[in-house]
mmCIF file of the N, C-alpha and C atoms, coordinates in Angstrom:
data_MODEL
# 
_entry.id   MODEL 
# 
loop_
_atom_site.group_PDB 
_atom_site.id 
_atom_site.type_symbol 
_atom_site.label_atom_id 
_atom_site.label_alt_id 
_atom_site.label_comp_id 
_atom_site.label_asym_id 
_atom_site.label_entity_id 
_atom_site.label_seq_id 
_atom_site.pdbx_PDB_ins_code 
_atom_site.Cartn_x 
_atom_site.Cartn_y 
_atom_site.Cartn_z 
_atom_site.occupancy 
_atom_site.B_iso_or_equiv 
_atom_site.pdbx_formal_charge 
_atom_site.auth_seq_id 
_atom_site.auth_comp_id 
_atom_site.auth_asym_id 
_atom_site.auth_atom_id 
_atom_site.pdbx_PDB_model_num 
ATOM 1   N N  . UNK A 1 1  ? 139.092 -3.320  124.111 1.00 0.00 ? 1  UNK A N  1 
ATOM 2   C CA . UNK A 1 1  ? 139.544 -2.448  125.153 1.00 0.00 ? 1  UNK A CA 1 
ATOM 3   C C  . UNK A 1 1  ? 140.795 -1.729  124.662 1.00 0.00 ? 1  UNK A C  1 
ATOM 4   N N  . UNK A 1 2  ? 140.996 -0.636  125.168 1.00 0.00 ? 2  UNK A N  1 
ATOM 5   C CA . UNK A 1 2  ? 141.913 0.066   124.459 1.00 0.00 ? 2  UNK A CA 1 
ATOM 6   C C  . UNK A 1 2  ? 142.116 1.472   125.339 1.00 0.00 ? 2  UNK A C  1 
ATOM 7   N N  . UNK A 1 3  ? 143.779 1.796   126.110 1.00 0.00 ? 3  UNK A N  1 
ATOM 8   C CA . UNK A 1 3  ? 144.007 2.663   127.209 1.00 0.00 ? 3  UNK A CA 1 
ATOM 9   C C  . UNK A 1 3  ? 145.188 3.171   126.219 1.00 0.00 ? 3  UNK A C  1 
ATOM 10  N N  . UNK A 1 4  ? 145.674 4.391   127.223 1.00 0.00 ? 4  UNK A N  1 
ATOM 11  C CA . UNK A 1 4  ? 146.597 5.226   126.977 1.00 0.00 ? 4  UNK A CA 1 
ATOM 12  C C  . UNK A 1 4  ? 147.236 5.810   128.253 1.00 0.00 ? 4  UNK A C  1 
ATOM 13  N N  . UNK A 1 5  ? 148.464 5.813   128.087 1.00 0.00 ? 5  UNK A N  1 
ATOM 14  C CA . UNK A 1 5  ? 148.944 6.613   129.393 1.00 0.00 ? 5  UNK A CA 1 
ATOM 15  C C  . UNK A 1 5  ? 150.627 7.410   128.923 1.00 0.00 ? 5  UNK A C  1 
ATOM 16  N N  . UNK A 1 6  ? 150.576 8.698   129.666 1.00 0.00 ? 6  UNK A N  1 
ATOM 17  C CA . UNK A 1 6  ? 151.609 9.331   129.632 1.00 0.00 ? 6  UNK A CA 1 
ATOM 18  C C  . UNK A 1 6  ? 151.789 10.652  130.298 1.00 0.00 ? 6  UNK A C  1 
ATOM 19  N N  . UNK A 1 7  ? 153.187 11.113  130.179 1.00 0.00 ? 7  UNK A N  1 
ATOM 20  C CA . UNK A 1 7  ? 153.266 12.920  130.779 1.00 0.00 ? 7  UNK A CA 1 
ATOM 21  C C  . UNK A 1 7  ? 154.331 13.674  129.427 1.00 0.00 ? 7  UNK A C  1 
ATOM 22  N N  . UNK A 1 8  ? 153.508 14.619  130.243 1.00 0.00 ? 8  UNK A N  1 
ATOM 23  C CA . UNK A 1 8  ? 154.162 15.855  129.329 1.00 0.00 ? 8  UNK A CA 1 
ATOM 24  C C  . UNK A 1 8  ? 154.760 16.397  130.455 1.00 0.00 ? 8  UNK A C  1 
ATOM 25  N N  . UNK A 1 9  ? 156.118 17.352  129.860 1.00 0.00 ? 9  UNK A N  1 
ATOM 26  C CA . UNK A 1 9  ? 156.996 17.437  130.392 1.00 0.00 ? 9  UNK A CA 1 
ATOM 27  C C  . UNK A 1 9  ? 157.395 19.245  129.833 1.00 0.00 ? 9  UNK A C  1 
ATOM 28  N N  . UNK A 1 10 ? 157.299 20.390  130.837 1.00 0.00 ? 10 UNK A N  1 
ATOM 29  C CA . UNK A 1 10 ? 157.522 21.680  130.254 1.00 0.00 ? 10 UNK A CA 1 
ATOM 30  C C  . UNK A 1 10 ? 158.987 22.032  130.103 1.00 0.00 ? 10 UNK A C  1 
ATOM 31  N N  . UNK A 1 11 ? 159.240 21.996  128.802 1.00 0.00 ? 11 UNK A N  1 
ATOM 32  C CA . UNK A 1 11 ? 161.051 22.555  128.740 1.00 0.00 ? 11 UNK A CA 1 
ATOM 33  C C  . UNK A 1 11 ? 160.720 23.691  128.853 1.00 0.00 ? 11 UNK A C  1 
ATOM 34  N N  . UNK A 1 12 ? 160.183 24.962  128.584 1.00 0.00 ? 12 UNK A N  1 
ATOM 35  C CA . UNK A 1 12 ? 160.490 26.284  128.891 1.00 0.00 ? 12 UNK A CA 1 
ATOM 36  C C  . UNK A 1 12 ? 158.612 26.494  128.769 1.00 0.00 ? 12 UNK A C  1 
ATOM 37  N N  . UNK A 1 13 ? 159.150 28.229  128.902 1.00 0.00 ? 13 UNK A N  1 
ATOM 38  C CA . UNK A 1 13 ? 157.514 28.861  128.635 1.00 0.00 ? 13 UNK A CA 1 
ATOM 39  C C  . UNK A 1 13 ? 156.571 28.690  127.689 1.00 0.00 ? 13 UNK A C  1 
ATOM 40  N N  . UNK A 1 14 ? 157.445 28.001  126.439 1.00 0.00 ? 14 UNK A N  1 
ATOM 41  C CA . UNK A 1 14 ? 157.185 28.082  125.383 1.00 0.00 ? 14 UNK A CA 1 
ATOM 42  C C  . UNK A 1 14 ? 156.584 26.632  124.786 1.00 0.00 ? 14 UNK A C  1 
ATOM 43  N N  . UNK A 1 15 ? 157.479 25.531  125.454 1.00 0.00 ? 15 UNK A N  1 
ATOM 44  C CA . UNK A 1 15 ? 157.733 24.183  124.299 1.00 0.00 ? 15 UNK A CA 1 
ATOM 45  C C  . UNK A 1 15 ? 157.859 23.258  125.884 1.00 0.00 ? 15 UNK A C  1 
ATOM 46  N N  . UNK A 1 16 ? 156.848 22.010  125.359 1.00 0.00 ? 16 UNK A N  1 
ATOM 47  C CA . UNK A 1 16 ? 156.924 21.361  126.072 1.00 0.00 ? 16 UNK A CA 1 
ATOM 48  C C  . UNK A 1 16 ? 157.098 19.670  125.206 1.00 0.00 ? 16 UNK A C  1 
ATOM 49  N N  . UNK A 1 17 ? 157.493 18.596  125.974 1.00 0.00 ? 17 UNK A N  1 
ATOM 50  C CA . UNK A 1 17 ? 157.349 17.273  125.495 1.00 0.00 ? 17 UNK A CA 1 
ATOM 51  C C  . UNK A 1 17 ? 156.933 16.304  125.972 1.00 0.00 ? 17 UNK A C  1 
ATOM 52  N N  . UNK A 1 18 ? 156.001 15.575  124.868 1.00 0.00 ? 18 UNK A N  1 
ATOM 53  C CA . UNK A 1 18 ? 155.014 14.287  125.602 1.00 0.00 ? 18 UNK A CA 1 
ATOM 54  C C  . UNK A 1 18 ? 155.917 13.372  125.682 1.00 0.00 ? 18 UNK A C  1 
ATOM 55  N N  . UNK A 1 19 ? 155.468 12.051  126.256 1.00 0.00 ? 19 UNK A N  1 
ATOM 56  C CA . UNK A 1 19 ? 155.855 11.012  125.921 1.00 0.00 ? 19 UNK A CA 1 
ATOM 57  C C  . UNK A 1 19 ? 154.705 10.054  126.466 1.00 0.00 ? 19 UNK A C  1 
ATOM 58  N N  . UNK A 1 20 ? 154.438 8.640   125.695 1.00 0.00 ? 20 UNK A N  1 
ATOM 59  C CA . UNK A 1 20 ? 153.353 8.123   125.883 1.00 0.00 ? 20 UNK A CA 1 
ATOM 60  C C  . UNK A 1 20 ? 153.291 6.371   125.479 1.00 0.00 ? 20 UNK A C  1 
ATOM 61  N N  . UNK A 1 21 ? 152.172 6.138   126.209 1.00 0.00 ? 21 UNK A N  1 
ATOM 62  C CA . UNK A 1 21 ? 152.178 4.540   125.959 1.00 0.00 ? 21 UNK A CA 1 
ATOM 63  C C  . UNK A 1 21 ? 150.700 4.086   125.285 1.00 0.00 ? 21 UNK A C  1 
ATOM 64  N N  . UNK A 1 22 ? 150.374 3.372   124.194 1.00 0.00 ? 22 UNK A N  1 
ATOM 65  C CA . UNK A 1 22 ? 149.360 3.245   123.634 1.00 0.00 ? 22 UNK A CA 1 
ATOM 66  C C  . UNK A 1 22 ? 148.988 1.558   123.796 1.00 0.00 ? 22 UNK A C  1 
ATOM 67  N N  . UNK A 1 23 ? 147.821 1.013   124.128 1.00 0.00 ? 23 UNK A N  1 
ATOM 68  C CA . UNK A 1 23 ? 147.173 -0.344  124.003 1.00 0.00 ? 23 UNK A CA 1 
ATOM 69  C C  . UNK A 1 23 ? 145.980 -0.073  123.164 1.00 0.00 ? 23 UNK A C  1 
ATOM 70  N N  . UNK A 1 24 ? 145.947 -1.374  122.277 1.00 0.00 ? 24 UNK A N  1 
ATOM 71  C CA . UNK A 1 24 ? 144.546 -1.478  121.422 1.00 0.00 ? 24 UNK A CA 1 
ATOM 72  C C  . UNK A 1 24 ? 144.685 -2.951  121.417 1.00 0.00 ? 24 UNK A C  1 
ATOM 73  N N  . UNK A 1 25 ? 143.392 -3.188  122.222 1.00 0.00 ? 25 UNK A N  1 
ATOM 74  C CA . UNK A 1 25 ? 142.857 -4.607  121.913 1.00 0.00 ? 25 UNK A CA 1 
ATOM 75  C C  . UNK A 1 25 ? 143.079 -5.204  120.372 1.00 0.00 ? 25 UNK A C  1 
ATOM 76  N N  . UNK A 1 26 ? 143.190 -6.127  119.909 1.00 0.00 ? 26 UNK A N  1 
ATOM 77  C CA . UNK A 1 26 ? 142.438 -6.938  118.656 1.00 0.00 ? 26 UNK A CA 1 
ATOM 78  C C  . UNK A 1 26 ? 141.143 -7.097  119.004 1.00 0.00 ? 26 UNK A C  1 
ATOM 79  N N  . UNK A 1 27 ? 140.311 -6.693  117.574 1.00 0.00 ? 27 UNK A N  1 
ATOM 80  C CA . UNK A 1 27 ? 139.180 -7.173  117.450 1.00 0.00 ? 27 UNK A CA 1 
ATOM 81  C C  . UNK A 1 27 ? 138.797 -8.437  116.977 1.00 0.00 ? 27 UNK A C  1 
ATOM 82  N N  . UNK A 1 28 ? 139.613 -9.505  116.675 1.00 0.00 ? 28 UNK A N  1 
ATOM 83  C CA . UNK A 1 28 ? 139.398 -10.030 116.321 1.00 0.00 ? 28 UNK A CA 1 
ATOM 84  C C  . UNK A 1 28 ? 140.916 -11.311 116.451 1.00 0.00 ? 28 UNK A C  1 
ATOM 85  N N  . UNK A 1 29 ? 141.217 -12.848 116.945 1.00 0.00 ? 29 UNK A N  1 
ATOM 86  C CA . UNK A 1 29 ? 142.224 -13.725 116.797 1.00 0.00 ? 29 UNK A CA 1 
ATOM 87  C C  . UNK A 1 29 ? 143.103 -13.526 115.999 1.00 0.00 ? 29 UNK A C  1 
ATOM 88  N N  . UNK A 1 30 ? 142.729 -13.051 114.657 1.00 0.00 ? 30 UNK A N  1 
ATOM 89  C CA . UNK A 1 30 ? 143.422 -13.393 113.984 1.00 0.00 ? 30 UNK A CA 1 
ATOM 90  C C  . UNK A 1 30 ? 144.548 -12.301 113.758 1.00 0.00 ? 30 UNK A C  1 
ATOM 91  N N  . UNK A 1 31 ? 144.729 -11.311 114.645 1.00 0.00 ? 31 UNK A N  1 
ATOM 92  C CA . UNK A 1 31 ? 145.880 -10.110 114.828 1.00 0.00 ? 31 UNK A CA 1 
ATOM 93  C C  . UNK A 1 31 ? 146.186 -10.055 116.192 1.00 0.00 ? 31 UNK A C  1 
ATOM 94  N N  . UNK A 1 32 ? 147.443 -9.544  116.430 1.00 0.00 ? 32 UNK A N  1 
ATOM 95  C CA . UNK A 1 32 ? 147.845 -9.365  117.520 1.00 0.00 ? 32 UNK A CA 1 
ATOM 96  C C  . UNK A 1 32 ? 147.668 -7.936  117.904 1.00 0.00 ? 32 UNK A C  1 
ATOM 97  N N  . UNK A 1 33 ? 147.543 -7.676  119.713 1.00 0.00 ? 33 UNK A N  1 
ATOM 98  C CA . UNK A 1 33 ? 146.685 -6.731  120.316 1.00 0.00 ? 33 UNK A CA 1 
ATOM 99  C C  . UNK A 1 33 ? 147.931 -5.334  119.373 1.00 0.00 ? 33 UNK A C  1 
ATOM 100 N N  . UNK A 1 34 ? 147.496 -3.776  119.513 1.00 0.00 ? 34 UNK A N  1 
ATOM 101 C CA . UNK A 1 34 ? 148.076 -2.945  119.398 1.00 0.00 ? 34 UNK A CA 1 
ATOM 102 C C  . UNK A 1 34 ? 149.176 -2.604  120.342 1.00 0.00 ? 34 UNK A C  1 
ATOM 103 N N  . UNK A 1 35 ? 150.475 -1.713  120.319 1.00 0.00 ? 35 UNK A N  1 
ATOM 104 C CA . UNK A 1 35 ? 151.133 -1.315  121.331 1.00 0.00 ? 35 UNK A CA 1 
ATOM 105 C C  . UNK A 1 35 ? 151.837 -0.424  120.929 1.00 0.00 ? 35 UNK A C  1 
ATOM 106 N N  . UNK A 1 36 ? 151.919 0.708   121.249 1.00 0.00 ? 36 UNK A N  1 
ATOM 107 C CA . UNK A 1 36 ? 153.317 1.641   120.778 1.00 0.00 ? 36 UNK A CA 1 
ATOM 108 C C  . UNK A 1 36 ? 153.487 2.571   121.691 1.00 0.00 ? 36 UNK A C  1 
ATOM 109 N N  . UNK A 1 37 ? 154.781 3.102   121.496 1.00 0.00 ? 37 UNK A N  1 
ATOM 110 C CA . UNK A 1 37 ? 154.860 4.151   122.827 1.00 0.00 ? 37 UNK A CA 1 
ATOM 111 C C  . UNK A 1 37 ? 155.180 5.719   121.493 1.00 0.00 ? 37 UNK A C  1 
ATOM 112 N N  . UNK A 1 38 ? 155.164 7.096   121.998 1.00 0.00 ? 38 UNK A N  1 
ATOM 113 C CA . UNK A 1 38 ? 154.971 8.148   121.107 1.00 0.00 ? 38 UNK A CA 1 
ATOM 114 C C  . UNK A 1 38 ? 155.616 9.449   122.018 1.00 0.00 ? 38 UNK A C  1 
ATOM 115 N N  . UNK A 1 39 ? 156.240 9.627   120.888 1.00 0.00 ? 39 UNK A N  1 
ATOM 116 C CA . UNK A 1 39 ? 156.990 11.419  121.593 1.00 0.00 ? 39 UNK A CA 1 
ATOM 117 C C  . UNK A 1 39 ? 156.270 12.585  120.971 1.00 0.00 ? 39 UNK A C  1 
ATOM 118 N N  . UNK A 1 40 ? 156.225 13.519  121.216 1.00 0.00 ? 40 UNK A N  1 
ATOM 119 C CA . UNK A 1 40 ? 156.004 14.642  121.017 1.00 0.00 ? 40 UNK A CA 1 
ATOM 120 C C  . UNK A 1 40 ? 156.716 15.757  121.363 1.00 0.00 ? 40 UNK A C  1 
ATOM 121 N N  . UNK A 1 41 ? 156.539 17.057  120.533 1.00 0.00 ? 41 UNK A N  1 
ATOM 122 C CA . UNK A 1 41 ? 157.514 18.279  120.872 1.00 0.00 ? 41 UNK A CA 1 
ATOM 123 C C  . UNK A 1 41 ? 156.011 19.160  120.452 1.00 0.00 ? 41 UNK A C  1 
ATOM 124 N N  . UNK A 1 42 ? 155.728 20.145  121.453 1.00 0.00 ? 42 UNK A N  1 
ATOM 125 C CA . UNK A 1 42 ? 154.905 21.268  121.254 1.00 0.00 ? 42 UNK A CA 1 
ATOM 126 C C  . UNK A 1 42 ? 155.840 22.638  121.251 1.00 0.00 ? 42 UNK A C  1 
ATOM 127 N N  . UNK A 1 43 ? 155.665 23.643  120.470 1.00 0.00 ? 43 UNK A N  1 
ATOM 128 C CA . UNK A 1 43 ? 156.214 24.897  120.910 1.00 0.00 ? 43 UNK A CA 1 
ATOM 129 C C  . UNK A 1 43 ? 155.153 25.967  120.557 1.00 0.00 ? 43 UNK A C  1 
ATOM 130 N N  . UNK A 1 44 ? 155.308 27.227  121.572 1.00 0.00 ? 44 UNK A N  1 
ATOM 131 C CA . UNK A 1 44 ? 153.678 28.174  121.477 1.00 0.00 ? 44 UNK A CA 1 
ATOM 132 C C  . UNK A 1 44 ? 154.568 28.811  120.004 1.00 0.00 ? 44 UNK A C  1 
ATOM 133 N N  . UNK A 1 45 ? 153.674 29.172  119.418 1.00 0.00 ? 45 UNK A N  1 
ATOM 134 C CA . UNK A 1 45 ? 154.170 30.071  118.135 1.00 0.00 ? 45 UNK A CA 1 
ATOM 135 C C  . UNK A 1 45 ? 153.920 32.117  118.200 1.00 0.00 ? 45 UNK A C  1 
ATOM 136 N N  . UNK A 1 46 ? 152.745 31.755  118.703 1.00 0.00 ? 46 UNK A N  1 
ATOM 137 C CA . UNK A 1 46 ? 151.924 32.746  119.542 1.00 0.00 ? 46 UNK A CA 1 
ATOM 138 C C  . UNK A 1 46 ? 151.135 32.931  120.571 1.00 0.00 ? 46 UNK A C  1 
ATOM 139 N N  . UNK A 1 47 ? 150.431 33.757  121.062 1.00 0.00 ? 47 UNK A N  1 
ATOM 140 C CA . UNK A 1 47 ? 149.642 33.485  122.139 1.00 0.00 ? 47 UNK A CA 1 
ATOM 141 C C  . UNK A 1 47 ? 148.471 32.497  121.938 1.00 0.00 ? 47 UNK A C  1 
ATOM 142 N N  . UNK A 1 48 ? 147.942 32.967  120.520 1.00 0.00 ? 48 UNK A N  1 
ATOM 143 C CA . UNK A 1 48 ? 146.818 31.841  120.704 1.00 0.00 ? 48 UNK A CA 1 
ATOM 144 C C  . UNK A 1 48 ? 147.195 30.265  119.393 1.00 0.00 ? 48 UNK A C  1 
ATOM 145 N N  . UNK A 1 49 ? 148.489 30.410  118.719 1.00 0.00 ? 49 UNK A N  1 
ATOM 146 C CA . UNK A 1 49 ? 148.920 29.084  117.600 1.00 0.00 ? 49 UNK A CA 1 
ATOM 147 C C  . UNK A 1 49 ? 150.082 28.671  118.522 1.00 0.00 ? 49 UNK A C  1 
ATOM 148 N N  . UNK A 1 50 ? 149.973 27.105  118.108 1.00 0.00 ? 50 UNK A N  1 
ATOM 149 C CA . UNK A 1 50 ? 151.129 25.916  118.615 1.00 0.00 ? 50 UNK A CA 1 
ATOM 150 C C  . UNK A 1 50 ? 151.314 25.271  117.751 1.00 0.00 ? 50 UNK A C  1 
ATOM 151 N N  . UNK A 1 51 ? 152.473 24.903  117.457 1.00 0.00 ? 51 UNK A N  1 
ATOM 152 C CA . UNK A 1 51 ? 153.012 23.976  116.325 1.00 0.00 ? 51 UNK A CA 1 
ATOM 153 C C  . UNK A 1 51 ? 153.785 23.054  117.453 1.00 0.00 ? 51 UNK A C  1 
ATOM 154 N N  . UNK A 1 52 ? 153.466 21.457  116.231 1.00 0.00 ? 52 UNK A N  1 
ATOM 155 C CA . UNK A 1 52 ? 154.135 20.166  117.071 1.00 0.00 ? 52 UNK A CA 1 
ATOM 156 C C  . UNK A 1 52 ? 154.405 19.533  115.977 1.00 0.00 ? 52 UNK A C  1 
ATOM 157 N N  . UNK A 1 53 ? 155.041 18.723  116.738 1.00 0.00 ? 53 UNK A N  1 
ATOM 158 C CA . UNK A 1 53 ? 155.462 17.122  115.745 1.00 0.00 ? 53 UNK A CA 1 
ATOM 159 C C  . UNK A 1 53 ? 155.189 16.149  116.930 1.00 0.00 ? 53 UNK A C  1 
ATOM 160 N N  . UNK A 1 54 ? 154.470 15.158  116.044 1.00 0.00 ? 54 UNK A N  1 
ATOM 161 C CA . UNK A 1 54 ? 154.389 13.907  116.679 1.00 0.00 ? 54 UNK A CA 1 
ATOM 162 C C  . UNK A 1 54 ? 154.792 12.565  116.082 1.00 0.00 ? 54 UNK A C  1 
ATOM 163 N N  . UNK A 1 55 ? 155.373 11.573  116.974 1.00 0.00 ? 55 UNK A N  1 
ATOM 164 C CA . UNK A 1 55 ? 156.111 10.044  116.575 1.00 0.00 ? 55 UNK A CA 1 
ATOM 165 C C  . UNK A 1 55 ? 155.896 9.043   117.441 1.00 0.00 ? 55 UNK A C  1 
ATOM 166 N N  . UNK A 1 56 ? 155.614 7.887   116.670 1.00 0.00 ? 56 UNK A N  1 
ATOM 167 C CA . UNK A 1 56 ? 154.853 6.999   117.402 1.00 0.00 ? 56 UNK A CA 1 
ATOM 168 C C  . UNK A 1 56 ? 155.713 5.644   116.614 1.00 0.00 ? 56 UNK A C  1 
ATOM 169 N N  . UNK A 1 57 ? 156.112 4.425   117.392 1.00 0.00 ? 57 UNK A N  1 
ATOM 170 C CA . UNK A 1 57 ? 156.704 3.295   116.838 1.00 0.00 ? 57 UNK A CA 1 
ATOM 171 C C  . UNK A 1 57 ? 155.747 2.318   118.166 1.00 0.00 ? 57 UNK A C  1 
ATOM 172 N N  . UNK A 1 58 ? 155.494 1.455   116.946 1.00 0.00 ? 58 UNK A N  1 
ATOM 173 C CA . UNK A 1 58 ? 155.245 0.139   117.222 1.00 0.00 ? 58 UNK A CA 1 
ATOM 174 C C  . UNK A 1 58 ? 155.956 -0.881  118.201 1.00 0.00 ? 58 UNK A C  1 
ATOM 175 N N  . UNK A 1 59 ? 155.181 -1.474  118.756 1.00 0.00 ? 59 UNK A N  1 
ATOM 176 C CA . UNK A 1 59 ? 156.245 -2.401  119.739 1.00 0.00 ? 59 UNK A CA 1 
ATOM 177 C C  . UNK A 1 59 ? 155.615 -4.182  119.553 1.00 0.00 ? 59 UNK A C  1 
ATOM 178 N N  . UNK A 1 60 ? 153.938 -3.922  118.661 1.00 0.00 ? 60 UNK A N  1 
ATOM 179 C CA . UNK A 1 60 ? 154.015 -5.365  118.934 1.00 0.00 ? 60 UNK A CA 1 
ATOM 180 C C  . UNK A 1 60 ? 153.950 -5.589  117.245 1.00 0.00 ? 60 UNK A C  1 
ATOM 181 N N  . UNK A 1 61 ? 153.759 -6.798  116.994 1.00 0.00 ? 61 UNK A N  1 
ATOM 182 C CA . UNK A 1 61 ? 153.593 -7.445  115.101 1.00 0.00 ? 61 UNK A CA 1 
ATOM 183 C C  . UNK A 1 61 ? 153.090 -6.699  114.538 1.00 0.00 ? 61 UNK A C  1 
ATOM 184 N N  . UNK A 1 62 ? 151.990 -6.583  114.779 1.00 0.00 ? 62 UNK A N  1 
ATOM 185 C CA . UNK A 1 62 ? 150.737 -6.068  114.202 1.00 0.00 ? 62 UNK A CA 1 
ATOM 186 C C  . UNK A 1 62 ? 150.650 -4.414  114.291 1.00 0.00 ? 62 UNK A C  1 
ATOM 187 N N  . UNK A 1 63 ? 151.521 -3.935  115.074 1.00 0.00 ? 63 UNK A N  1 
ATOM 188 C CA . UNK A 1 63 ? 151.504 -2.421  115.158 1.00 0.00 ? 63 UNK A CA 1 
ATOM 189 C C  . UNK A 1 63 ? 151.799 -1.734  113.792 1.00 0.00 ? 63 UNK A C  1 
ATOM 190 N N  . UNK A 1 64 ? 151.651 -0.668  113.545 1.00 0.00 ? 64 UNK A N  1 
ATOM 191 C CA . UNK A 1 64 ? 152.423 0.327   112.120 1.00 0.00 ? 64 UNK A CA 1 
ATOM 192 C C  . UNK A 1 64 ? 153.792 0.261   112.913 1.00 0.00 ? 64 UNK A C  1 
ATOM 193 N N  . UNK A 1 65 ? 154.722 0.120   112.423 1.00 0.00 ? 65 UNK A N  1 
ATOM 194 C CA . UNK A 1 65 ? 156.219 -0.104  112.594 1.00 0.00 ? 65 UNK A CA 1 
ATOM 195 C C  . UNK A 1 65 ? 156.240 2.032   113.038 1.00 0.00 ? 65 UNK A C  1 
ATOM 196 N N  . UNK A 1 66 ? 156.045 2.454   112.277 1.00 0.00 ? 66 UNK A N  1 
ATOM 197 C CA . UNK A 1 66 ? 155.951 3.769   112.947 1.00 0.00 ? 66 UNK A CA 1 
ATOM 198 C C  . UNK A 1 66 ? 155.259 5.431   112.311 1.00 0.00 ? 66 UNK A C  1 
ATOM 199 N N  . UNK A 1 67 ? 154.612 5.940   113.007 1.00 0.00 ? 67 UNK A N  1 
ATOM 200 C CA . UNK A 1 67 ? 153.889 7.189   112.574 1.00 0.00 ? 67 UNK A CA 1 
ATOM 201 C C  . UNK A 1 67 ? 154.421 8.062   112.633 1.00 0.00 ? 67 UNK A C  1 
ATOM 202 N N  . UNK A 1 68 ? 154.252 9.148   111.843 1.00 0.00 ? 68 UNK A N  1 
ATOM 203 C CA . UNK A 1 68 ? 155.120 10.718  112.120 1.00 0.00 ? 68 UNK A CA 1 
ATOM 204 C C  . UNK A 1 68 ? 153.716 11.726  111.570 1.00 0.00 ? 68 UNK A C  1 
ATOM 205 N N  . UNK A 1 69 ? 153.430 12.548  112.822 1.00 0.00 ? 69 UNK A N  1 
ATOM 206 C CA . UNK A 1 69 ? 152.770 13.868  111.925 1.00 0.00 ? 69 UNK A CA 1 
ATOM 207 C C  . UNK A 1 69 ? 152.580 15.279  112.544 1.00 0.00 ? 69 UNK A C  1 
ATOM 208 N N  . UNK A 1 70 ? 152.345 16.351  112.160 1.00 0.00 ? 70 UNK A N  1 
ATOM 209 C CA . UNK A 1 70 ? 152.691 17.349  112.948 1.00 0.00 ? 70 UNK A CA 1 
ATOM 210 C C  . UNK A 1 70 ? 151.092 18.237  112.734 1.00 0.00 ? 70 UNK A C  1 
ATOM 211 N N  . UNK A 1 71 ? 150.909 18.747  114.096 1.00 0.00 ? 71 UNK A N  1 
ATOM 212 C CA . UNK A 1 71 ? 149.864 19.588  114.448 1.00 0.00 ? 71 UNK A CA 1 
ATOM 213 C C  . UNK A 1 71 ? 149.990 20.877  114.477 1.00 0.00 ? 71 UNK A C  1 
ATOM 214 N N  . UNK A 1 72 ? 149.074 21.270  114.323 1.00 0.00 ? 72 UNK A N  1 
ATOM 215 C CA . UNK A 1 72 ? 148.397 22.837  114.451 1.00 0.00 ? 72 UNK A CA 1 
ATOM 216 C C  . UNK A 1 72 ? 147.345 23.424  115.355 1.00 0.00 ? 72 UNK A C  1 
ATOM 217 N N  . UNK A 1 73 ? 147.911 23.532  116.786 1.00 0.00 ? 73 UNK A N  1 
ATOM 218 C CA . UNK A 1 73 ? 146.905 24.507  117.545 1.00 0.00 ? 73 UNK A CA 1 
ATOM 219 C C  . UNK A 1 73 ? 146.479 25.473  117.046 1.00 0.00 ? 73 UNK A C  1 
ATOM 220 N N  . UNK A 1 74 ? 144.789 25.959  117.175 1.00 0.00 ? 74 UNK A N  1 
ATOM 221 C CA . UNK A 1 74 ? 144.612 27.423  117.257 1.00 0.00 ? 74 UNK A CA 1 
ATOM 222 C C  . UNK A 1 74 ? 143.719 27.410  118.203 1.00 0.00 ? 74 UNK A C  1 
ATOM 223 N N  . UNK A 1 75 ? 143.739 28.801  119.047 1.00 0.00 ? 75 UNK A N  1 
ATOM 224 C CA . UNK A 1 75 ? 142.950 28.834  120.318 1.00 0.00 ? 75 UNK A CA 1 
ATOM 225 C C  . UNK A 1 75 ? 142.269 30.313  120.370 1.00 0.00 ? 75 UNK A C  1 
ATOM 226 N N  . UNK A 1 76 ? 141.111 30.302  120.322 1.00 0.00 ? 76 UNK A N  1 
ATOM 227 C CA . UNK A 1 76 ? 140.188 31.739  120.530 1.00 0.00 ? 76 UNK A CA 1 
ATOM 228 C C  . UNK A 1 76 ? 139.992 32.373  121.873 1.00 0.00 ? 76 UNK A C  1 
# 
């Protein structure tokens, strides 16, 4: 089993920020379940490109201690 929950939050017309909570079961005893919580920053670049960065830290053992990576909207 494995949920997600969070809000995004509009700083201007342009750029908005997530913030978020992540669960992932273990598949298996011998690891402990997943958990991390994750920020984000979106800003429009143009009408139809968005550039972001995203960050994510671990909260339980077994989590990645922490992720970083950045996206690329394009929209037709």
């Amino acid at each position: 089993m494995s949920g997600a929950v969070g809000s995004q939050f509009v700083v201007s017309n342009l750029s908005s920020v997530r913030l978020s909570y992540n669960y992932d079961q273990a598949a298996t005893n011998q690891i402990e379940d997943n958990q991390s919580v994750g920020l984000g920053f979106a800003t429009s670049l143009t009408n139809r490109l968005q550039f972001g960065v995203d960050a994510k830290a671990g909260l339980s053992k077994d989590a990645p201690d922490t992720r970083m990576g950045i996206r690329l909207n394009m929209g037709f």
